[in-house]
N, C-alpha and C positions, 0 to 999 in steps of 0.2 A: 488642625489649623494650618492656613497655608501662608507663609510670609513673602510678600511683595518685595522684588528686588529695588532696593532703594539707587536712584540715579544720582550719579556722584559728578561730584565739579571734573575738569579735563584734569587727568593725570599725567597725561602724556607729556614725555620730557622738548622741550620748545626746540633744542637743536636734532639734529639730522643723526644717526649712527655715524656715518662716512665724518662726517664732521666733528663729531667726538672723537674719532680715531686720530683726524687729523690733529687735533688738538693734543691728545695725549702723545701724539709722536714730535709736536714740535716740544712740549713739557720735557722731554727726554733730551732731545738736541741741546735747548736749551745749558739742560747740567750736563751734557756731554762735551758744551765748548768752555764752560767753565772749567769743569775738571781738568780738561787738557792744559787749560793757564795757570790751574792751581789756585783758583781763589775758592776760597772755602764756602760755603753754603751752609747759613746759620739760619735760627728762629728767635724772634722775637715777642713779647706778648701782643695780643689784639687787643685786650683791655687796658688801658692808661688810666693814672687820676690826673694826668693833663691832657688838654684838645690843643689846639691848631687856633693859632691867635690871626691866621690868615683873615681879612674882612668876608674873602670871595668863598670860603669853602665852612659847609659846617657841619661839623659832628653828629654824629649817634650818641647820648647818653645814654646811661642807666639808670635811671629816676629815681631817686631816694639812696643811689645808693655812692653818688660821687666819682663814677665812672666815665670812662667815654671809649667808644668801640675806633679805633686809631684809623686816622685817613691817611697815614703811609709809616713802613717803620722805620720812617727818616731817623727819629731823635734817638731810639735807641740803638740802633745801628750804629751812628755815630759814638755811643760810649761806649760801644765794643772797638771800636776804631781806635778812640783814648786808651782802651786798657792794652792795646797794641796786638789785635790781632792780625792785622794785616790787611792784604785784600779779601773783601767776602762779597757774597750774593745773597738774595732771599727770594724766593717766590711765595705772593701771600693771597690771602682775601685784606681786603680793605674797605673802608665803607665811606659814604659822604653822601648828604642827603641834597641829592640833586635831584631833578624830575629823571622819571625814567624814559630815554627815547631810542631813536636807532644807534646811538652812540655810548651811550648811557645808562645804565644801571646802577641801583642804591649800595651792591653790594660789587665788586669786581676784584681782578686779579691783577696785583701789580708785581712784576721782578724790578727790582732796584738793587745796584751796586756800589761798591765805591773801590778807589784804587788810589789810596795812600800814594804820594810823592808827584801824583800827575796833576798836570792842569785839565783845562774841558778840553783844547782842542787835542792833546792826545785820546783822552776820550773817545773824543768824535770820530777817533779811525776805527777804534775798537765797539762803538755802538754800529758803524757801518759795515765791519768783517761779522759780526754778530746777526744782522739785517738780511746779508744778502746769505751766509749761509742758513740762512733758517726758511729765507721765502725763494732760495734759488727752486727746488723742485716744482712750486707752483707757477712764477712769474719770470717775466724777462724782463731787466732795467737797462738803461745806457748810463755814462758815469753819474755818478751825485752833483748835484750844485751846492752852494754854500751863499746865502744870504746872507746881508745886515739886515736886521729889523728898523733900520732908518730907510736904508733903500726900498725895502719891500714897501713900505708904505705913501714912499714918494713915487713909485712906479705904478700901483697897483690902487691909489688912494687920492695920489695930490696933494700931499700932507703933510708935512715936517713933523714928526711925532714928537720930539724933543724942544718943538719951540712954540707949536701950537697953543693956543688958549683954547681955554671949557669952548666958548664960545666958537670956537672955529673948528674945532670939533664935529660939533652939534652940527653946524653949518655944513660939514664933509659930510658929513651922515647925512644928513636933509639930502645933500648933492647927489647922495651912491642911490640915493632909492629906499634906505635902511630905516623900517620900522619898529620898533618895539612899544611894550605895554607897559615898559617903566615909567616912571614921575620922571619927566626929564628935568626938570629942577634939583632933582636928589641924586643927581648921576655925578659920581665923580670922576675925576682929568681922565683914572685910569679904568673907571669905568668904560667911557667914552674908546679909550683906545681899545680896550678887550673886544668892544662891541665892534668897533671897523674892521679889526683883523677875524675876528670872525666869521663878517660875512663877507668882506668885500676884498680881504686877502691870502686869507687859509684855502678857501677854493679854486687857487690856483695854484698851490706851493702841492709839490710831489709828483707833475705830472710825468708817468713815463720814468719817474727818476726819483730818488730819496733826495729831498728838500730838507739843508739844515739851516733853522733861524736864529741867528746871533746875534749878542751883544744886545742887549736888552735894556729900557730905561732901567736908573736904578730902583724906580718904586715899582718896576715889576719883578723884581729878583732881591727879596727879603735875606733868603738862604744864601748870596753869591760874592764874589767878591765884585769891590767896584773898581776898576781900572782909569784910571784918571786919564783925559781928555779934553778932546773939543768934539762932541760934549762927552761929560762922563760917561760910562758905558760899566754895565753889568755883566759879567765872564759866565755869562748864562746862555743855553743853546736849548731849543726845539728840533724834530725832526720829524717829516710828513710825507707819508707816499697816497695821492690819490686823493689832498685832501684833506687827509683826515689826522690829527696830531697823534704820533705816535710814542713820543719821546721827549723828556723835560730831564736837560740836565745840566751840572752849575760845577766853575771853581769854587769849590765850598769856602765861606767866610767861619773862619776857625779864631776870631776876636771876640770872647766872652762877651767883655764891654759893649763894644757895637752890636754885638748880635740882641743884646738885652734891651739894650739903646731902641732899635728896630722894634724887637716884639712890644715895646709900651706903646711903639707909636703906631703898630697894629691896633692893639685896645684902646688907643685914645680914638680912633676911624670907628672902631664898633661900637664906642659909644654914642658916637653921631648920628652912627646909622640905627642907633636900636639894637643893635644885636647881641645875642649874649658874650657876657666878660668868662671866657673860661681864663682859667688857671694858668700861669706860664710852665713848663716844664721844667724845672729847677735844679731835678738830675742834671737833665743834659748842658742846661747853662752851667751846672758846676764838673762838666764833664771837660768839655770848651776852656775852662778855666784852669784845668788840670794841665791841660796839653796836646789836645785833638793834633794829629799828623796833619800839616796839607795837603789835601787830598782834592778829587776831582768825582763826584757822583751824579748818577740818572736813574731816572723812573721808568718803566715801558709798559703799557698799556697790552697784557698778554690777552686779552677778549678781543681788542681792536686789529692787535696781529694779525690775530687766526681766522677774523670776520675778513680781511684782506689776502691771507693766504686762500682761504675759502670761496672766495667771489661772493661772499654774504653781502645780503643789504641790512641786515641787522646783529649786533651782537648777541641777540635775543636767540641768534641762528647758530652761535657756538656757546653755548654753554649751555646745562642741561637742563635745568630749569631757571627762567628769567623770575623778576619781582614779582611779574602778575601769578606766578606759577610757585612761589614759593611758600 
């Protein structure tokens, strides 16, 4: 009896050899610039019995079983931070059920740190000595610039983002050209604004040069502290080369009360919208409450890195196998 070779779905892994190498040697740098500053390199679980009360971002569960697959190891980070360990780092997988595109993937790789005693903008010097040692071999920059995200969208939009109404919004969007497939009736203020600067102002920030975007309204920086002004302003920063958001980092709000205050008024928004009521994280708000250090932390998107270090057009093109492939 003779058996028929059965033809099988594409195995092949979606990124490049060269580009996995490149990857695993910036993975390296990476804890090679840490280690030289002495911040410790810890693990945290991926499974949580709390999710992310964020409106914009939603979890992985575990069906029946009370789970959720973590969209960053912000909150336990932070109670290692309370029990006083100092400065640390982590590089993770993480998840968040977003479509999959050139930017995009269900599952990805984030490094996120924190550094006890600092604010963002010291931060900001050390996300950019971090940036340029890691993409100097591939690319060439001229200095950095540093943005308000009020300016950014009065230059790049027409827009007062802090004074605008829904309605004048909607109206700058009609203006930019900017379509989408949402109920524009169900879009909120801050909906509205994620949608302009995504299309009609992140396309511009990184050219040539690492782009950082500061100060932030405060309903877009939950995690942040608020800095009182004209108008208020959130001690929150992005950072973008090319485009493309590479980096999300915040004076952490280390106020139990307020932070608690925040996440109801997160779930009271997802009740509006329909979406699931997860769990608040209870640890970490009784972490908060203990005595979290002031500190200063960020996110960095290590797929968008390397797709950037790479000349990739998709992140589907550094990592080994993407969603479709998995």
């Amino acid at each position: 009896m003779f058996l028929v070779p059965r033809i099988d779905a594409d195995w092949h892994p979606s990124a490049s050899l060269e580009n996995l190498k490149i990857r695993a040697r910036i993975l390296s740098e990476i804890r090679a610039f840490f280690a030289a500053r002495e911040v410790l390199e810890v693990e945290t679980p991926v499974l949580s019995r709390a999710a992310l009360s964020d409106p914009s971002i939603e979890s992985f569960s575990t069906h029946g079983r009370g789970y959720h697959l973590h969209t960053s190891p912000e909150f336990p980070m932070k109670r290692l931070l309370a029990s006083g360990c100092g400065a640390i780092y982590q590089i993770c997988k993480v998840f968040r059920q977003e479509e999959s595109g050139r930017r995009h993937n269900p599952e990805f790789t984030l490094l996120e740190w924190y550094r006890p005693g600092w604010n963002h903008q010291q931060l900001m010097v050390e996300v950019e000595s971090l940036l340029l040692t890691l993409l100097a071999p591939y690319r060439e920059f001229s200095s950095s610039e540093t943005l308000t995200y009020q300016h950014a969208f009065l230059h790049y939009a027409g827009v007062d983002p802090f004074v605008a109404t829904v309605d004048e919004l909607k109206l700058c969007s009609d203006r930019l050209g900017i379509s989408t497939s949402w109920d524009a009736g169900g879009v909120t203020r801050d909906g509205w604004l994620d949608l302009i600067l995504s299309h009609a102002i992140e396309p511009h920030l990184g050219r040539g040069r690492l782009t950082f975007l500061c100060d932030y309204p405060p309903s877009q920086a939950a995690l942040a502290i608020v800095r009182p002004g004209n108008p208020d302003v959130a001690e929150r920063f992005e950072l973008y080369l090319d485009g493309v958001e590479l980096v999300n980092g915040f004076h952490e709000l280390v106020d139990a009360l307020e932070q608690r205050q925040r996440f109801e008024e997160d779930i009271s928004q997802r009740r509006e919208l329909g979406l699931t009521q997860n769990p608040l994280d209870e640890a970490f708000l009784s972490a908060l409450s203990s005595g979290m250090p002031p500190s200063a932390g960020v996110a960095l998107g290590v797929d968008r890195l390397v797709m950037l270090a790479c000349g990739a057009d998709s992140i589907a093109e550094v990592i080994s196998f993407d969603f479709t492939k998995a």
